[in-house]
Each structure stands twice: as structure tokens, then as C-alpha cells.
C-alpha positions in Angstrom: 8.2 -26.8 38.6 10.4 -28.3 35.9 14.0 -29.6 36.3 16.8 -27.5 34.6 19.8 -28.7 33.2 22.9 -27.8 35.6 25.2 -26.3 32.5 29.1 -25.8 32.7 30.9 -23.5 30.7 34.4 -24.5 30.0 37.0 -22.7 27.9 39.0 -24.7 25.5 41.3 -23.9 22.9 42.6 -25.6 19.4 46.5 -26.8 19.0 47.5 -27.4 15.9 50.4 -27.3 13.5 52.1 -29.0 10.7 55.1 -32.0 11.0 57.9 -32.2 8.8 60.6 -34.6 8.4 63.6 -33.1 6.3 60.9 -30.5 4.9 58.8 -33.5 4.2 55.1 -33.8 5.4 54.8 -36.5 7.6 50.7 -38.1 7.1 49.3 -40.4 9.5 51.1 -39.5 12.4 48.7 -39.3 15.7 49.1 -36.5 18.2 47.5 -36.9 21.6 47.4 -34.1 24.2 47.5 -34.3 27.8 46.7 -32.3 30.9 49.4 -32.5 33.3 47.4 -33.6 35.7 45.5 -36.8 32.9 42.2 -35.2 33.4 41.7 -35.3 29.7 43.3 -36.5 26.5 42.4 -35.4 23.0 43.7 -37.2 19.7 44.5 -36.1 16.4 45.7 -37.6 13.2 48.2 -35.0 10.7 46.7 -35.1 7.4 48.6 -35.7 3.6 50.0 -32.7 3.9 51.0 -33.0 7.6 49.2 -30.6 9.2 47.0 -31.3 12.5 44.3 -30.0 14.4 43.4 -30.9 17.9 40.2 -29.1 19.2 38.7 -28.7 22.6 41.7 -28.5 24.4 40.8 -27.2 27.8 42.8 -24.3 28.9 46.3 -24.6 30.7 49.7 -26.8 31.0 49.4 -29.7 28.5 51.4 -32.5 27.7 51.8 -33.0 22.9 52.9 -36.5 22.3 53.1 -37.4 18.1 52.7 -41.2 17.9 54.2 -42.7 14.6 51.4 -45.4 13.1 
């Protein structure tokens, strides 16, 4: 008999979204989402044209924080 990997599928989802100051992009900013509960955190940085994308995002309340560099 041969050991089998115990596998868990989780659902996750993608936030993203672009930041603008005064209809300016705003580049290097860092966005960091939270569960509610701080079971996971997942980091992002908004590009030159200040758009971000923060992937595997598991599924339900979260907290988006953008951190200024």
C-alpha cells in the first residue's frame, strides 16, 4: 500500500482595482488583505499605471488596507 497525499480544495478569489489620486495613478502603493479573523494576509503592489491585483484571496469578509511606500 502507498501513502496518498491528504488534498484540500479551497476556493479563492482575485481583488483587484486601480488607485487614483486627483485622477492620477498612484504606483508603488502596497495593498494587503485580511481575513477578519487574520487567518491569512495576501500583498500586492499597484503598478505604473495604478492598477492592482491580489490573487488567492480565500472566500468571505476581508479586511483591504493600501500602504503608501
Amino acid at each position: 500500500m502507498t501513502d496518498s497525499p491528504t488534498l484540500h480544495l479551497v476556493a479563492a478569489a482575485t481583488i483587484e482595482g486601480d488607485l487614483r489620486l486627483n485622477g492620477k495613478p498612484l504606483s508603488g502603493i502596497e495593498i494587503q488583505v485580511n481575513s477578519g479573523g487574520e487567518t491569512y494576509s495576501r500583498h500586492g503592489i499597484s503598478d505604473v499605471n495604478g492598477h492592482y491585483r491580489v490573487t488567492r484571496v480565500p472566500y468571505g469578509p476581508c479586511d483591504v488596507h493600501y500602504l503608501d511606500q
